[in-house]
Steps between C-alpha positions, in 0.01 A plus 500: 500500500369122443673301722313175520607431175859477412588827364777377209297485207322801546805639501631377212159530340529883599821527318375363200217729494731787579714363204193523245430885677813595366375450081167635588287153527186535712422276816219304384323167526726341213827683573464417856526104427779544258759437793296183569508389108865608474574297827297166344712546169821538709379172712429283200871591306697388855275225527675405149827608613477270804406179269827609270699533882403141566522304136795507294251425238290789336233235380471384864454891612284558232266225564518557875363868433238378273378245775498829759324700291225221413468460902461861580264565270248226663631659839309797648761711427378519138212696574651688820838650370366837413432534907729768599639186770852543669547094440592540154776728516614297817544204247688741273779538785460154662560332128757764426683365843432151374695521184796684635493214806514222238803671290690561836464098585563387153766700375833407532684827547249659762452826487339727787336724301232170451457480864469879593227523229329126656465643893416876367201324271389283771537796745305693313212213437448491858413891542279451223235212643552329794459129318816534400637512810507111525573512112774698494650442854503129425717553220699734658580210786597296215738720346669585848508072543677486174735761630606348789526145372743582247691725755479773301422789795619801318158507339311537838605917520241459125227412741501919574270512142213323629484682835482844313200493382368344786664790737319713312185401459519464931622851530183616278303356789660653784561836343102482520444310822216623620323483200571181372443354897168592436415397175666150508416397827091670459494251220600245677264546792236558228575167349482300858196710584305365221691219386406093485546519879207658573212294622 
């Protein structure tokens, strides 16, 4: 195994590809990204779904997804998205937790099935790239403020969904200790050995 990469979206990328096995579609070059396209599709509709989340007005959502969609396509991301990258389906989740965040705040009847799905998405986000460690854990620190300014504790025991994924992902590494010692911290004394430090 890989382990200086995180290992999530291979793995879900594996059981995609396993998926496809199963209606006899070949492994190649163009099958191979169609995770990647279907995870760019999936991005763009909760990017729209996010937009609706915030404005009461569809015009206003509508106009705010036109605007993101005008930016992105000047971005680099335009001509990158085919990459087979793990940031993209780390949006996926980390928007995902965003929405269900924003209907757990602004709904008036809250319901913990919105907050179980926010930590699980940002849980998951984290295991995918580490960037959204500070992305994710920031609004995670958030959400847990909210909590315990409006005295509402009971939805502390939720916080269990975001440290499953997490709990995982750590067990993959020590299940394969030995291995993964050597391959994360080689790299790293790769990366000082020839880094900007040297003179």
């Amino acid at each position: 195994p890989v382990f200086y990469i995180f290992p999530t979206q291979p793995f879900f990328h594996g059981i995609f590809l396993k998926f496809l096995s199963f209606f006899s579609i070949d492994v190649g070059i163009n099958t191979y990204r169609i995770f990647n396209y279907s995870a760019v599709i999936l991005l763009f509709y909760l990017i729209h779904k996010l937009f609706v989340t915030i404005f009461n007005s569809s015009n206003k959502s509508d106009y705010a997804t036109s605007a993101f969609l005008i930016l992105i396509g000047l971005s680099q991301f335009s001509v990158q998205f085919f990459i087979n990258r793990p940031e993209v389906l780390a949006l996926v989740f980390f928007t995902a937790g965003l929405i269900s965040a924003i209907k757990f705040i602004t709904k008036i009847r809250k319901n913990a099935f919105y907050m179980v799905t926010a930590f699980f998405s940002f849980g998951i986000s984290i295991t995918l790239h580490a960037n959204f460690i500070i992305l994710s854990g920031f609004v995670v620190l958030y959400l847990l403020w909210l909590i315990v300014v409006s005295r509402k504790l009971r939805y502390l025991k939720l916080l269990v969904a975001f440290f499953i994924p997490l709990l995982l992902f750590l067990a993959w590494f020590l299940f394969n200790f030995e291995v993964s010692y050597d391959q994360l911290f080689g790299r790293v004394g790769q990366a000082t050995n020839k880094g900007v430090f040297d003179l």
